[in-house]
Chimera marker file (.cmm) of the C-alpha trace (Angstrom):
<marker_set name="trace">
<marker id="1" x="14.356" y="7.905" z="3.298" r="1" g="1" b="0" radius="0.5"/>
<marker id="2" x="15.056" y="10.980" z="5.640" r="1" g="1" b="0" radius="0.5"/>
<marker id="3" x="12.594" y="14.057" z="5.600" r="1" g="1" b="0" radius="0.5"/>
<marker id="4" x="15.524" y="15.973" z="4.295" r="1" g="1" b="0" radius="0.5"/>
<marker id="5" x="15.866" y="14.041" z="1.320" r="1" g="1" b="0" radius="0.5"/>
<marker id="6" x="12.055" y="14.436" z="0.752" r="1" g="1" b="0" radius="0.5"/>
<marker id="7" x="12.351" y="18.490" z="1.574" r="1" g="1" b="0" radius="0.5"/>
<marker id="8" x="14.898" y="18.622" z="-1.609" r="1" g="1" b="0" radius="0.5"/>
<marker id="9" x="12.667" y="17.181" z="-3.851" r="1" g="1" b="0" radius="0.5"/>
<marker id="10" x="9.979" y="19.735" z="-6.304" r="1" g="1" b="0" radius="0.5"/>
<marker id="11" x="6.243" y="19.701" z="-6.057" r="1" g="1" b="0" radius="0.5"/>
<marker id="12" x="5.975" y="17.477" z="-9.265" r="1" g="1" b="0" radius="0.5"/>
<marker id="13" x="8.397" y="15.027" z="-7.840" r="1" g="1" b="0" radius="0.5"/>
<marker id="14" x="6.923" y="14.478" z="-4.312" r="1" g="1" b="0" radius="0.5"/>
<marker id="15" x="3.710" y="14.061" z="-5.958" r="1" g="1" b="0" radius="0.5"/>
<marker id="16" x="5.231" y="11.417" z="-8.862" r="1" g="1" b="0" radius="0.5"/>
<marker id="17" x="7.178" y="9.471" z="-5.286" r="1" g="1" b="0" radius="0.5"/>
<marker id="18" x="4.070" y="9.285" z="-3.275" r="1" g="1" b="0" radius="0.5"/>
<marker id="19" x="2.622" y="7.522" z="-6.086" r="1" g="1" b="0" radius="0.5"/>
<marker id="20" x="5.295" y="5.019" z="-6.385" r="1" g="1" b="0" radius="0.5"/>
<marker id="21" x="5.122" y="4.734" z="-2.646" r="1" g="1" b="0" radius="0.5"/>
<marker id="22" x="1.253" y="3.915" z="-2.384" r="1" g="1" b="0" radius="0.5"/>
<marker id="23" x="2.011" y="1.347" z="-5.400" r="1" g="1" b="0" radius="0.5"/>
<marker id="24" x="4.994" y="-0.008" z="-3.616" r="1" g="1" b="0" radius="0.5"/>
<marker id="25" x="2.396" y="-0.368" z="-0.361" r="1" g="1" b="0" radius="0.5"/>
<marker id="26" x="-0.123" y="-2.221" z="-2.381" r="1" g="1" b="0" radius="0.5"/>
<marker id="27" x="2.436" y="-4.376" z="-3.504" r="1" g="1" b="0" radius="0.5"/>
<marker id="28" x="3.620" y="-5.317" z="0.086" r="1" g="1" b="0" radius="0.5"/>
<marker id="29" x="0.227" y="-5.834" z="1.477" r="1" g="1" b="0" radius="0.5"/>
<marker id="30" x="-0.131" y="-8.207" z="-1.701" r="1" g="1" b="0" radius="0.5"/>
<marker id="31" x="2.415" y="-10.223" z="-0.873" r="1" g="1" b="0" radius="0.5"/>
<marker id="32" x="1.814" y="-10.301" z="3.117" r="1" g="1" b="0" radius="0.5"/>
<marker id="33" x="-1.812" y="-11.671" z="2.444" r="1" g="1" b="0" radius="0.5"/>
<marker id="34" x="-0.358" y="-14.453" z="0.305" r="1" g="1" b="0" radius="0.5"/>
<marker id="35" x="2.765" y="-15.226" z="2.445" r="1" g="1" b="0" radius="0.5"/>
<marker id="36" x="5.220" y="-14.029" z="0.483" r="1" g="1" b="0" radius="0.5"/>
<marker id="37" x="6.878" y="-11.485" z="2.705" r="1" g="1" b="0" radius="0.5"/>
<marker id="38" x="9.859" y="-12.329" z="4.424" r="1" g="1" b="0" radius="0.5"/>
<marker id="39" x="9.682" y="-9.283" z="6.425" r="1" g="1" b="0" radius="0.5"/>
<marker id="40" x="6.528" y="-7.572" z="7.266" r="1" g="1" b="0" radius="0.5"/>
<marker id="41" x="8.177" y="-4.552" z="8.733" r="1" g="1" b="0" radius="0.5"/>
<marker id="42" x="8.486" y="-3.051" z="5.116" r="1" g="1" b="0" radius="0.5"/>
<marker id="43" x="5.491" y="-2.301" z="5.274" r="1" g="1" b="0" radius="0.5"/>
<marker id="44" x="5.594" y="0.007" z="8.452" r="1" g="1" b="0" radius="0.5"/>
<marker id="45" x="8.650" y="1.403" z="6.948" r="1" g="1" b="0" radius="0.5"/>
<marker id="46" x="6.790" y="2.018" z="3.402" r="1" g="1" b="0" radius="0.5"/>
<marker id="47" x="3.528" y="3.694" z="5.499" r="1" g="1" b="0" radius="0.5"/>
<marker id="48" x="6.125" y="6.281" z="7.417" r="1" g="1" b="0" radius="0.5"/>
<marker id="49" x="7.881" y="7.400" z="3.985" r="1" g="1" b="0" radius="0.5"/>
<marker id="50" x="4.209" y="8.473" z="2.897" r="1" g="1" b="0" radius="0.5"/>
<marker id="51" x="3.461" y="10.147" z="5.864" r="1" g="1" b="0" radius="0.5"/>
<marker id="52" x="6.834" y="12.328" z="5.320" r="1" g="1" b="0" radius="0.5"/>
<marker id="53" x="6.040" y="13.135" z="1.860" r="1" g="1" b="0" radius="0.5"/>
<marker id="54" x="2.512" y="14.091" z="2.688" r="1" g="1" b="0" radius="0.5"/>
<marker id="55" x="4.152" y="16.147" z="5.647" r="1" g="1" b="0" radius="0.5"/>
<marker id="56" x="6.180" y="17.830" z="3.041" r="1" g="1" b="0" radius="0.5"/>
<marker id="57" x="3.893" y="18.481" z="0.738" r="1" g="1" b="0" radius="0.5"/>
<marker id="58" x="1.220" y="19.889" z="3.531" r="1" g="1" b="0" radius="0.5"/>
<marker id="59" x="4.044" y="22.433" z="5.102" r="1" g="1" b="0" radius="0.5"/>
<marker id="60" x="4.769" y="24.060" z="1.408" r="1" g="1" b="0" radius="0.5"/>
<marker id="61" x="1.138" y="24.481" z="0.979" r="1" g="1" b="0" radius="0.5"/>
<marker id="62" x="1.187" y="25.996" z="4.470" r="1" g="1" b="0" radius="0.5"/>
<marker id="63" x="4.034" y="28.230" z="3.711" r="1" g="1" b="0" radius="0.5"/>
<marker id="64" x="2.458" y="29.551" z="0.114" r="1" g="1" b="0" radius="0.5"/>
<marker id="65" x="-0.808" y="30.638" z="2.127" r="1" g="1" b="0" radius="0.5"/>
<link id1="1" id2="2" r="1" g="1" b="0" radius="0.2"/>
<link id1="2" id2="3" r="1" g="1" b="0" radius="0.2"/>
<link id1="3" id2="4" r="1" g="1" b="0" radius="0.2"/>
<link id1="4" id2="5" r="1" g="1" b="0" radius="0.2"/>
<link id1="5" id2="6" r="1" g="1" b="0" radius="0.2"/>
<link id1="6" id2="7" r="1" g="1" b="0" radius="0.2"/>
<link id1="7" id2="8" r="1" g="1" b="0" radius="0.2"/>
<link id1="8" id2="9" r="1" g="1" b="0" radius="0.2"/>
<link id1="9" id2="10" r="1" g="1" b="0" radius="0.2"/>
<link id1="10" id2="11" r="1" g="1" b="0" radius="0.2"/>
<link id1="11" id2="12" r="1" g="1" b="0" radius="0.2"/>
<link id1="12" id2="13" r="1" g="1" b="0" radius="0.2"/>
<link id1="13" id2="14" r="1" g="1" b="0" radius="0.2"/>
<link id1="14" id2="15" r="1" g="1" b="0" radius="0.2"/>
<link id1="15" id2="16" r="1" g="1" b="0" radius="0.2"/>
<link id1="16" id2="17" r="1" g="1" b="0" radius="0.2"/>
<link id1="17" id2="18" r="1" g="1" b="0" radius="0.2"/>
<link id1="18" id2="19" r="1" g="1" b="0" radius="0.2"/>
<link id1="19" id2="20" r="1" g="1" b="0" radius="0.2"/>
<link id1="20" id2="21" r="1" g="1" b="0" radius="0.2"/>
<link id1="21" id2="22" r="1" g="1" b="0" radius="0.2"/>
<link id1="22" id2="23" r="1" g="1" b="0" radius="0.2"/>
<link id1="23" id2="24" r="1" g="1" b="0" radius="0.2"/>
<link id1="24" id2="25" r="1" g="1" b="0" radius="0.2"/>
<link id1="25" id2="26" r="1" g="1" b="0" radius="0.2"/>
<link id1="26" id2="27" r="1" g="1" b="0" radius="0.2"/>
<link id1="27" id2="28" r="1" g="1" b="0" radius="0.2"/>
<link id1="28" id2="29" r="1" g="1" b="0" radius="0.2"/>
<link id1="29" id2="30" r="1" g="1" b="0" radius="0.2"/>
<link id1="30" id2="31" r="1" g="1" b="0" radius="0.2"/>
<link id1="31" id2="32" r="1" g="1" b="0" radius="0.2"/>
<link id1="32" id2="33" r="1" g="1" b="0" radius="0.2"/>
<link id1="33" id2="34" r="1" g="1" b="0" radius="0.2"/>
<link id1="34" id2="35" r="1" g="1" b="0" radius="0.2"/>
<link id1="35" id2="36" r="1" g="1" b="0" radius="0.2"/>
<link id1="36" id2="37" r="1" g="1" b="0" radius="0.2"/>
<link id1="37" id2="38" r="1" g="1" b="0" radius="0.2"/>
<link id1="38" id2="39" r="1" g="1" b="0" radius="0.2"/>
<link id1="39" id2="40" r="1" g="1" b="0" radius="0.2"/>
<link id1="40" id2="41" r="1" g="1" b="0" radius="0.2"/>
<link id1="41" id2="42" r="1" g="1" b="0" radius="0.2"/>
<link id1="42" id2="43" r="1" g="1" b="0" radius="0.2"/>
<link id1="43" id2="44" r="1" g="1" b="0" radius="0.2"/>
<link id1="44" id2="45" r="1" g="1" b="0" radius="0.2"/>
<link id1="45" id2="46" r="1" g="1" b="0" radius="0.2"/>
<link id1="46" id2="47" r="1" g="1" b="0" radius="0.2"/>
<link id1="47" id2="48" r="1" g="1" b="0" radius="0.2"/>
<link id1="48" id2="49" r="1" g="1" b="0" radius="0.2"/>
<link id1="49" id2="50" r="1" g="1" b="0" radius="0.2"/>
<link id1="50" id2="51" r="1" g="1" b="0" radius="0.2"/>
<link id1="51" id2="52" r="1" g="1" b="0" radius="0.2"/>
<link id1="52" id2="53" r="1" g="1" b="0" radius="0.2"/>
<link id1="53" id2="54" r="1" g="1" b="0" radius="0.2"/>
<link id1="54" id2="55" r="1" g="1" b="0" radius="0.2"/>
<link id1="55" id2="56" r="1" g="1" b="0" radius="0.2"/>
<link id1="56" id2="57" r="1" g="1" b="0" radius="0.2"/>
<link id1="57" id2="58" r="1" g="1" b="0" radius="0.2"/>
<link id1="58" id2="59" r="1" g="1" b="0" radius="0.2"/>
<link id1="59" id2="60" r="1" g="1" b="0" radius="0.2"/>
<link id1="60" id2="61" r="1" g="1" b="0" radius="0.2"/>
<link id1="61" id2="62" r="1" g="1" b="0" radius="0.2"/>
<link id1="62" id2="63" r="1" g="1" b="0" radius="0.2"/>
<link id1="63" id2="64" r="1" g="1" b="0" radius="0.2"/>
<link id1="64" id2="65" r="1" g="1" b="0" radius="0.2"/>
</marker_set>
């Protein structure tokens, strides 16, 4: 996903997405250790869309100070 689509998103809902993200990322590492990833760059891809959302999330709390 594109930081936009993460910037349209409420409070509740980034927080409820970088939870399914982190599980998602568990998942994947999972099933790299046992060899059942057909391709590991999901897991790059997964790490980047929680570095958005926490990017988001960081820049409202800047803006509310």
């Amino acid at each position: 996903m594109k930081a936009k689509e993460f910037q349209g998103m409420t409070d509740a809902e980034l927080k409820a997405k970088l939870g399914e993200l982190k599980t998602e990322l568990f998942n994947l590492r999972f099933r790299h250790a046992s060899g059942q990833l057909e391709n590991p760059m999901t897991i790059a891809a997964c790490k980047k869309n929680i570095a958005r959302v926490n990017t988001v999330i960081r820049e409202r709390e800047l803006k509310k100070a």
